[in-house]
ChimeraX commands (.cxc) that place a marker at each C-alpha (Angstrom):
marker #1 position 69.19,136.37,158.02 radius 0.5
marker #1 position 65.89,138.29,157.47 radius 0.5
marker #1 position 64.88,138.60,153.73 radius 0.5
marker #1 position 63.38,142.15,152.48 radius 0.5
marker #1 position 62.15,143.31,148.95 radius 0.5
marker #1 position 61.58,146.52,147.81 radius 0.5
marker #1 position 59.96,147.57,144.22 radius 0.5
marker #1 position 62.29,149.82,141.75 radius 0.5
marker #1 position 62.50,150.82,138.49 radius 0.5
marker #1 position 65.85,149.73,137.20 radius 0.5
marker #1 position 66.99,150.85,133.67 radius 0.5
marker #1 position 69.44,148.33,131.55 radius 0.5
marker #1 position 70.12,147.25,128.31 radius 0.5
marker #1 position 69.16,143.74,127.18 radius 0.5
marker #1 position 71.74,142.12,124.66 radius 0.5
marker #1 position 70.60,138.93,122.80 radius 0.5
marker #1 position 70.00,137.42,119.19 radius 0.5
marker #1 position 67.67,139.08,116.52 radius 0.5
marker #1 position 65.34,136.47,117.17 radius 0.5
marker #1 position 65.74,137.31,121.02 radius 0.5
marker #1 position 65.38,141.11,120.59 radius 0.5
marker #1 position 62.62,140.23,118.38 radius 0.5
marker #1 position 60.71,138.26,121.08 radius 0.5
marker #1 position 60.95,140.35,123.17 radius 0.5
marker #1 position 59.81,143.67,121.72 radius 0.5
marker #1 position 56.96,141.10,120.99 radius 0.5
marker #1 position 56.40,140.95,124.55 radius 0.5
marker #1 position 57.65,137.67,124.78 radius 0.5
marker #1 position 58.20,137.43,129.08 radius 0.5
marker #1 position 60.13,134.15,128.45 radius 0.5
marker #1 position 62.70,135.15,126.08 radius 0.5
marker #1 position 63.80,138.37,128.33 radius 0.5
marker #1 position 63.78,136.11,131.47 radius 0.5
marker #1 position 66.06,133.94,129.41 radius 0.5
marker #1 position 68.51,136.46,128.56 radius 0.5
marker #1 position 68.24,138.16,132.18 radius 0.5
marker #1 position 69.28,134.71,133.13 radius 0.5
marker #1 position 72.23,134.35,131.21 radius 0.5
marker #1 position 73.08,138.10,132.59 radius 0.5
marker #1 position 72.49,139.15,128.89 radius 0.5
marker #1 position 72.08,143.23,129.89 radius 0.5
marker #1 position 73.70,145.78,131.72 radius 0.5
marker #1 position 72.61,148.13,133.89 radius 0.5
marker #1 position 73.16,151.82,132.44 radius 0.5
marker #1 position 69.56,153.59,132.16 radius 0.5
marker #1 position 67.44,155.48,134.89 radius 0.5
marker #1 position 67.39,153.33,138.11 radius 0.5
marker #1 position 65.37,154.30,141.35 radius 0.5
marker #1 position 63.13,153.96,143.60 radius 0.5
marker #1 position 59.89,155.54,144.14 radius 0.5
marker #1 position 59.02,157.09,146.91 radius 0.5
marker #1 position 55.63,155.43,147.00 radius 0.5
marker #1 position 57.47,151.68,147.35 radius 0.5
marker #1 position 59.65,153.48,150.37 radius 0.5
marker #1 position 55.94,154.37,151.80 radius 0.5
marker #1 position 55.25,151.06,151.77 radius 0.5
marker #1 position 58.42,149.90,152.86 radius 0.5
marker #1 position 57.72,151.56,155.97 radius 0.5
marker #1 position 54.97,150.53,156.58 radius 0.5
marker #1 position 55.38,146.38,156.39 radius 0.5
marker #1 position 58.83,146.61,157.92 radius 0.5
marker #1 position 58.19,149.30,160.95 radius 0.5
marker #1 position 61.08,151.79,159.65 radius 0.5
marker #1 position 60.98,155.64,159.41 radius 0.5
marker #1 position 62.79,156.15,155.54 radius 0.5
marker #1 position 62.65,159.34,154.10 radius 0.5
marker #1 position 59.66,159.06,152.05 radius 0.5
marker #1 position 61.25,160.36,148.49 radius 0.5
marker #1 position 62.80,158.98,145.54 radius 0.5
marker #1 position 65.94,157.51,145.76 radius 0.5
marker #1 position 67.96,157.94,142.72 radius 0.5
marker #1 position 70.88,155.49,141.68 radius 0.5
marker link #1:1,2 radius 0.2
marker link #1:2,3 radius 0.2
marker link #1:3,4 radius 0.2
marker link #1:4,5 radius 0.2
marker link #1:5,6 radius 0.2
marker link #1:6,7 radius 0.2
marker link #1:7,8 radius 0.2
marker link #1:8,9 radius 0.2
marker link #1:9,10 radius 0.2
marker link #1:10,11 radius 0.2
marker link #1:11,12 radius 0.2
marker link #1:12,13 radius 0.2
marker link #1:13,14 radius 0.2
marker link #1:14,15 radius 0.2
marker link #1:15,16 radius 0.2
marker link #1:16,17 radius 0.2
marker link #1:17,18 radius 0.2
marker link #1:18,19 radius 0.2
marker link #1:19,20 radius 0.2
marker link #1:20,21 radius 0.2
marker link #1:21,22 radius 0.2
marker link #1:22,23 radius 0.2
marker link #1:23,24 radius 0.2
marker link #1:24,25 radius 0.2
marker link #1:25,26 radius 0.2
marker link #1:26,27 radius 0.2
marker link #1:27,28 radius 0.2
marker link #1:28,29 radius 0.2
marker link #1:29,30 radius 0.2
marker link #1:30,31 radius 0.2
marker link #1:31,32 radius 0.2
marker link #1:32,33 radius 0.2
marker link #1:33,34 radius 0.2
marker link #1:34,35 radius 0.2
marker link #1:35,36 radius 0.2
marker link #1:36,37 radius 0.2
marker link #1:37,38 radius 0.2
marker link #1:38,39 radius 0.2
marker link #1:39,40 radius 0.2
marker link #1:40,41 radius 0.2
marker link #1:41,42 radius 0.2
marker link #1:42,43 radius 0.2
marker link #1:43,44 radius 0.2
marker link #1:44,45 radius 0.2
marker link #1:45,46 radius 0.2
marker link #1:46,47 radius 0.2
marker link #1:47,48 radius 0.2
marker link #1:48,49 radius 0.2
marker link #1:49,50 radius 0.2
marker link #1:50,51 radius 0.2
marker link #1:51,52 radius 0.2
marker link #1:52,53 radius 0.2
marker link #1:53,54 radius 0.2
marker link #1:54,55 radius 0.2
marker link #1:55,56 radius 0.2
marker link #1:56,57 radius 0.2
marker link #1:57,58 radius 0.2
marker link #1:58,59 radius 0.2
marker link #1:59,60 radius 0.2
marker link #1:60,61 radius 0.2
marker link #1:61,62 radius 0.2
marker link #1:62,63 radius 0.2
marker link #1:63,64 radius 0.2
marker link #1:64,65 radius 0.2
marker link #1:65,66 radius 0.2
marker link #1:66,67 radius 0.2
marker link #1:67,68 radius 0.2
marker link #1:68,69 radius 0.2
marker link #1:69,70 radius 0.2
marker link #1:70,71 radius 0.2
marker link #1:71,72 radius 0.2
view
């Protein structure tokens, strides 16, 4: 099975200690990847993609995507 990534901006709601939180408005990388690996959030803000990373899409993969923003 082929593997394909595509960038997008994906809104959610991180749940974790005061110490956690803390960290992370901080701009602590390590705690949030801590709590995104415990599935500590939901997903429940503004989530899309841009229709620049579609562009690009395109153009590494050979497909012809509609080249806007895709809103989910």
């Amino acid at each position: 099975m082929e593997t394909r990534q595509i960038w997008m901006r994906l809104g959610v709601t991180v749940s974790g200690s005061k110490e956690e939180i803390e960290k992370v408005i901080e701009g602590d990388g390590e705690a949030l990847q801590k709590l995104l690996d415990k599935g500590s959030f939901s997903v429940d803000g503004e989530c899309y993609i841009p229709s620049c990373e579609i562009e690009s899409y395109n153009e590494e993969y050979g497909t012809d995507h509609e080249i806007d923003d895709v809103d989910l």
